[in-house]
N, C-alpha and C positions, 0 to 999 in steps of 0.2 A: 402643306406644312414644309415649311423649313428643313433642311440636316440640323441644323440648332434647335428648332422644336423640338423635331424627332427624338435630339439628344436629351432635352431635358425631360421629357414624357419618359424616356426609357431609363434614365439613371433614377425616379420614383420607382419604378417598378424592379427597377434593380434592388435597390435598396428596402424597400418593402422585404422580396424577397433573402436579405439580408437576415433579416427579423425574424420573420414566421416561417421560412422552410416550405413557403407555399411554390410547388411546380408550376403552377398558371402563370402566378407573377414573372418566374421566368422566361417561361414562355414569353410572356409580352416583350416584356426588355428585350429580348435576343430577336424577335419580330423588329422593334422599333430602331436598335441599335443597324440592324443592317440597311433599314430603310435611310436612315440616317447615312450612312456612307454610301448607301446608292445615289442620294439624291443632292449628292457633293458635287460642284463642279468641276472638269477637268483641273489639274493641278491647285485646286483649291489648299492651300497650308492648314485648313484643320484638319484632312483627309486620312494624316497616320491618328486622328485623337478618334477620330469616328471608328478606325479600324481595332485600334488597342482596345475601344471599350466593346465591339462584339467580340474582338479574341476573348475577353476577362470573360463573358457570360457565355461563348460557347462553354470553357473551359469548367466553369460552374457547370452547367448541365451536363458534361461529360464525370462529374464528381457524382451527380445524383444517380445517372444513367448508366453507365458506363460503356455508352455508345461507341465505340474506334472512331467513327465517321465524325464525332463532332470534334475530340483531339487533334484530330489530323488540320482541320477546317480550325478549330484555335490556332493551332501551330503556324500554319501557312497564313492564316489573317495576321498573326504575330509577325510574321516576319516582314510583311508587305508594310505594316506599321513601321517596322526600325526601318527600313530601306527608305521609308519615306520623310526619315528623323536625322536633321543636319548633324552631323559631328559637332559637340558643344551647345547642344541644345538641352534645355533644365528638364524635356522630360524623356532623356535619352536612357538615364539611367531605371527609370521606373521601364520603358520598353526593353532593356535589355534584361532585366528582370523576371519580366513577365513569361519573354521567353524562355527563357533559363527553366521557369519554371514546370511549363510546360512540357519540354522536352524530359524533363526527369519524371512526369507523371508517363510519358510513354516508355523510359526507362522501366518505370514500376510497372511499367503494363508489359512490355516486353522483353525487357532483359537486355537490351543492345547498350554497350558499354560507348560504343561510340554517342550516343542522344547522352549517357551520362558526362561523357568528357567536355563537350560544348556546352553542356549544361552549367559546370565547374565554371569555364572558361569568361560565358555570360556573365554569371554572378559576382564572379571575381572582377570585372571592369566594373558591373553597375554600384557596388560596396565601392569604388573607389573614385565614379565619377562627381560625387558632388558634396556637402555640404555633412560633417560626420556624425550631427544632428539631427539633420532631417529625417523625417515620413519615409520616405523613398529607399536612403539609405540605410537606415533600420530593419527597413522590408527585406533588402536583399540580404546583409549580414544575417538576419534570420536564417534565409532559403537558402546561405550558401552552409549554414551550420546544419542542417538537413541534408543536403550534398555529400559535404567531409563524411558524414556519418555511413551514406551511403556506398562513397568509394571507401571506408575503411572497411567496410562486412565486402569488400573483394579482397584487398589488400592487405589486410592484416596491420597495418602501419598505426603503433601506437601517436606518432606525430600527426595523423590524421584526426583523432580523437582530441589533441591537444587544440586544434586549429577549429575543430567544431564547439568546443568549449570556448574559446575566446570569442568567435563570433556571437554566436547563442547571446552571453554574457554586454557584450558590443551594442547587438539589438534593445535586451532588455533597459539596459542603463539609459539608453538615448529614448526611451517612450517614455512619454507623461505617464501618471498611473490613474488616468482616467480615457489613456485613447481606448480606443475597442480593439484595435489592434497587439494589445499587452496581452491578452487571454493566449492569442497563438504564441509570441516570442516567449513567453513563460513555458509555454507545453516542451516546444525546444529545446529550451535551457534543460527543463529534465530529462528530454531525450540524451542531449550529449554527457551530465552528467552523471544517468544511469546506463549509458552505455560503458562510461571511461571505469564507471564502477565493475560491472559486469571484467572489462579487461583484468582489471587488478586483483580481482578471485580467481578469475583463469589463469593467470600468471603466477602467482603470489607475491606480486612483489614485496619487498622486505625494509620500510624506514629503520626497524628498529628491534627487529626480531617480532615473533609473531603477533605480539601485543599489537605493535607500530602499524604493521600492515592491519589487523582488525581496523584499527581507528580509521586509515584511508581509506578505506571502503566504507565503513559506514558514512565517512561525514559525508562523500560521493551520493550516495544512498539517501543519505535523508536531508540532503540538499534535492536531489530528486520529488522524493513525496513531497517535502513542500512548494516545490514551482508545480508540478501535476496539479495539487490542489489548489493554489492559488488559480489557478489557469480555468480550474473548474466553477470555483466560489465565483469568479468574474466572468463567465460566459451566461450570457444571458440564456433562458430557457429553452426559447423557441430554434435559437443557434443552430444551422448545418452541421459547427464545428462540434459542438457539445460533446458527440456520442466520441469524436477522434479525443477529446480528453477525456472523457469518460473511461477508456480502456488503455490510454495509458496510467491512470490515475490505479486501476486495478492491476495492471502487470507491475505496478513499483509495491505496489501492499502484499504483493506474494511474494516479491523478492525480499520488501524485510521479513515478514514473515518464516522465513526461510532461514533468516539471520535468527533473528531474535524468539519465534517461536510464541506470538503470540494470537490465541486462538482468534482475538475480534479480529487482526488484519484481514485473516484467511475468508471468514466470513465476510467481512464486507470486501474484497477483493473480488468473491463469485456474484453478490450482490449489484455493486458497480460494472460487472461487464456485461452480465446479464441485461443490464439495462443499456448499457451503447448497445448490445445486438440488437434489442428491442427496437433503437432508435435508428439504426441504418435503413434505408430504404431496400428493395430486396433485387433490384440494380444495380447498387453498388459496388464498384471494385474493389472498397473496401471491405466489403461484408467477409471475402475467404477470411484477412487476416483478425478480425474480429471472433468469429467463431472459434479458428485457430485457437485466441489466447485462451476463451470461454474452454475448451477442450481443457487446454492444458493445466490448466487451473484445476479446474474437476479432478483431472487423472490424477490430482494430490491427496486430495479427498479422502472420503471414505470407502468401503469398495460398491457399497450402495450407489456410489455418482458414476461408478465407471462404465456404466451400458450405454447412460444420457453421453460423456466423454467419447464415447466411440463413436457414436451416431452422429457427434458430431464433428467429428475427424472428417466420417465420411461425406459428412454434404458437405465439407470446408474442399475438399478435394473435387468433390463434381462441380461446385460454384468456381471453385481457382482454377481450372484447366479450360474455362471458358471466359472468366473474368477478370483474371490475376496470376498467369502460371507461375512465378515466383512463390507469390505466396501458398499454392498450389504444391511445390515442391516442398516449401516447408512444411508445410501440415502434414503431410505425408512420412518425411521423415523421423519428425515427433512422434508421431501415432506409432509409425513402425519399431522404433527404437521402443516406444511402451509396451507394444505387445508383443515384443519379443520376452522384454522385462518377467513377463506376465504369461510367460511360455504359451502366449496365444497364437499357435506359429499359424496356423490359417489365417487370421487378423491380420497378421505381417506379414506373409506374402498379398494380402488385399491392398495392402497400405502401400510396400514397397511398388508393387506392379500401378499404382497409382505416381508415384515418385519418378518411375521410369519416366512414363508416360510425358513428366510436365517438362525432366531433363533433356528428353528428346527434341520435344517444342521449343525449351530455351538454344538449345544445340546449334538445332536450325536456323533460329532466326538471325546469329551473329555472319556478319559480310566477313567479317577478319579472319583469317588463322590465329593471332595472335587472341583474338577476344574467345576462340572456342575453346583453346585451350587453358585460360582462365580457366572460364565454365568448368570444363574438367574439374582442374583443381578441385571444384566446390562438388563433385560427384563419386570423389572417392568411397567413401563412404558407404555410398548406397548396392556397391557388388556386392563387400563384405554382409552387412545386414541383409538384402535379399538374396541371398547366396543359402545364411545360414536359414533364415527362413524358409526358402525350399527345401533345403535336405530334409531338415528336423518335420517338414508336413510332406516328408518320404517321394519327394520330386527331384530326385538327382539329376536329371539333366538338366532341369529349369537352373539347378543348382551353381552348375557348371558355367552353364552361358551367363550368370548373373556375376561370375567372376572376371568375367573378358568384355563385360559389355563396355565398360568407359573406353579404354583403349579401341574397343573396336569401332567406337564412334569415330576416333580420330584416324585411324586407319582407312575405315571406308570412304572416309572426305577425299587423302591423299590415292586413294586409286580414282577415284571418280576425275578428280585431279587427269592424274599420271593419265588413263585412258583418253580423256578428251586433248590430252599434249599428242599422246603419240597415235592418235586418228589424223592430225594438223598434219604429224610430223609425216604419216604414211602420204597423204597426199601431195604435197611438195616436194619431199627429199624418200621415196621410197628405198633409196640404199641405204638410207642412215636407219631406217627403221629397223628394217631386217636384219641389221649389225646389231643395233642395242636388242630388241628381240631374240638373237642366239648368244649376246653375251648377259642375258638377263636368263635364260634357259640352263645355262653353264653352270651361274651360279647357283642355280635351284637344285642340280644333279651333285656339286659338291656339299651344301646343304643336307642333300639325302645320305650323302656317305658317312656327312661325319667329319669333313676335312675341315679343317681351318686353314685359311686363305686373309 
């Protein structure tokens, strides 16, 4: 067979598994996709189309799976794809995309803000490379309305949320309302306008004194529930996507609920998430943050639901420290922050010492100084809450170190640092050593006295 065979054998089976969510079918595709760009000629010009369509289905079965090995293997198939895409060519904008995209699934996977910055950077050229119309660029203006969302939960930046909103918006307008591709940019659209919602209850903002502000928030709000649902009503049954609208369709019905107080939201809000967990595969990366909501939800509940809500706190947190440490973190903190609530201080230091745990992981993984100290930023929180949670289950020194722990993450970066400087520095310049060494000694003795210097 041909690489063109190969390709048309494997976009059926692609597609197939489009449909029904059968794992075989993928399998084949991602078998036939690579054959297919193996069996390319040297410098043959479809060579990036052969390469972009194994990136797309590794990148699918790292969704099912959540294998590292296949992401990585998408990513680097991606990039050999753009490299092999002239500048000004019509499917430059869909490769820089796809990229883009990718890179932010490993964001979500590991927290490095650098995969999220080039991720930005991608989306924002392929939204601008071509036709404001088209397929292509509807795709990306989606993925970069996913992005803003995601660099504003670092940054705080309500101008982030504005720019996720427009895109989102961008996406939706430019699709037919029969592509298949409408079910996702809808789900979007909800995301950024019940995140910009969520801001403007944290904030208060104020159109008009407090009547004013209610209204923006709700109409936020229930612009939300209706793209969720729409997103839902239009994804076919068998759909991968299904169960990712499925539970945000359920986290927007607790949040009006919340608002407005009535009891069917709440009800079918546990009903609907229930059923994405149902539908996650048990590989999934997504599965922590599913669980997560299915938790959070319950702990609203009645107090009949709060043993199932804890139980499932905790497998949200054994599945995230292996499949998702972000999300990993946050369940943790949620849980913790409720059983503290809940004077269940044993719970919370279970939940918090699970927190630690994903904070450490995230810590680690960033290359920058500038990116771990973010991080920080996002880990305040967790002294105080496992702090108090030791004392109160009568473990004061757990107590103590749970007050110094952020800081001393950064601290022990910069000695590990400073040591391997001044190892360098002893073997080249050993006079300069032993100077900075007794005037670094100096300062530790006036330290002890008490001097200010």
């Amino acid at each position: 067979m041909s690489a063109a065979e190969f390709t048309r054998a494997a976009r059926e089976f692609h597609e197939g598994y489009a449909a029904t969510a059968d794992p075989d079918l993928l399998e084949r595709a991602i078998e036939l996709h690579r054959r297919a760009a193996e069996a390319a000629a040297p410098g043959d010009p479809l060579l990036p189309r052969y390469l972009s369509n194994l990136a797309v289905a590794l990148s699918d079965r790292y969704d099912l799976t959540s294998a590292l090995a296949d992401l990585t293997d998408a990513i680097e198939t991606a990039e050999a794809a753009l490299r092999g895409t002239p500048e000004g060519a019509p499917e430059r904008g869909t490769r820089l995309g796809n990229l883009g995209v990718f890179l932010s699934d490993r964001y979500d996977r590991l927290g490095d803000l650098d995969d999220l910055d080039t991720a930005l950077d991608l989306l924002t050229e392929a939204a601008g490379e071509g036709d404001p119309w088209s397929a292509d660029t509807a795709r990306a203006h989606s993925n970069l309305s996913m992005l803003w969302l995601d660099r504003y939960e670092r940054t705080r930046r309500p101008a982030e949320l504005d720019a996720s909103v427009l895109a989102a918006e961008a996406a939706v307008q430019a699709t037919p309302s029969g592509s298949a591709d409408l079910p996702g940019y809808l789900n979007n659209l909800g995301n950024a306008h019940r995140m910009r919602y969520e801001r403007t209850a944290e904030d208060g903002v104020a159109g008009a004194g407090a009547q004013g502000r209610f209204a923006i928030e709700v109409a936020d709000l229930l612009v939300a529930v209706e793209a969720y649902r729409r997103a839902v009503e239009l994804c076919p049954a068998g759909s991968p996507y299904r169960p990712k609208f499925l539970t945000n369709l359920g986290n927007v019905l607790l949040d009006r609920w919340a608002v407005l107080q009535d009891g069917d939201d709440f009800t079918e809000s546990v009903a609907v998430l229930t059923a994405a967990v149902e539908a996650t595969p048990a590989g999934s990366p997504d599965l922590t943050g599913r669980l997560n909501n299915l938790a959070v939800t319950l702990q609203h509940g009645e107090p009949a639901h709060h043993p199932r809500a804890a139980g499932l706190f905790r497998t949200c947190c054994e599945h995230g420290l292996e499949a998702g440490v972000e999300g990993a973190l946050m369940a943790a903190e949620n849980w913790g922050r409720w059983a503290l609530e809940r004077r269940a201080f044993a719970e919370a230091s279970e939940a918090y010492g699970f927190a630690w745990r994903a904070a450490d992981r995230l810590y680690r993984t960033q290359a920058g100084r500038s990116y771990k100290q973010t991080w920080l930023l996002s880990f305040t929180g967790l002294s105080a809450g496992a702090a108090l949670a030791a004392a109160r289950s009568g473990d004061v020194p757990s107590a103590a170190l749970a007050l110094e722990r952020g800081r001393a993450m950064l601290l022990a970066e910069a000695l590990e640092r400073d040591r391997a400087e001044l190892d360098d520095l002893a073997a080249h310049r050993p006079d300069l050593s032993r100077r900075y060494l007794a005037a670094a000694e100096h300062v530790r003795s006036l330290d002890a006295r008490g001097i200010t210097y």
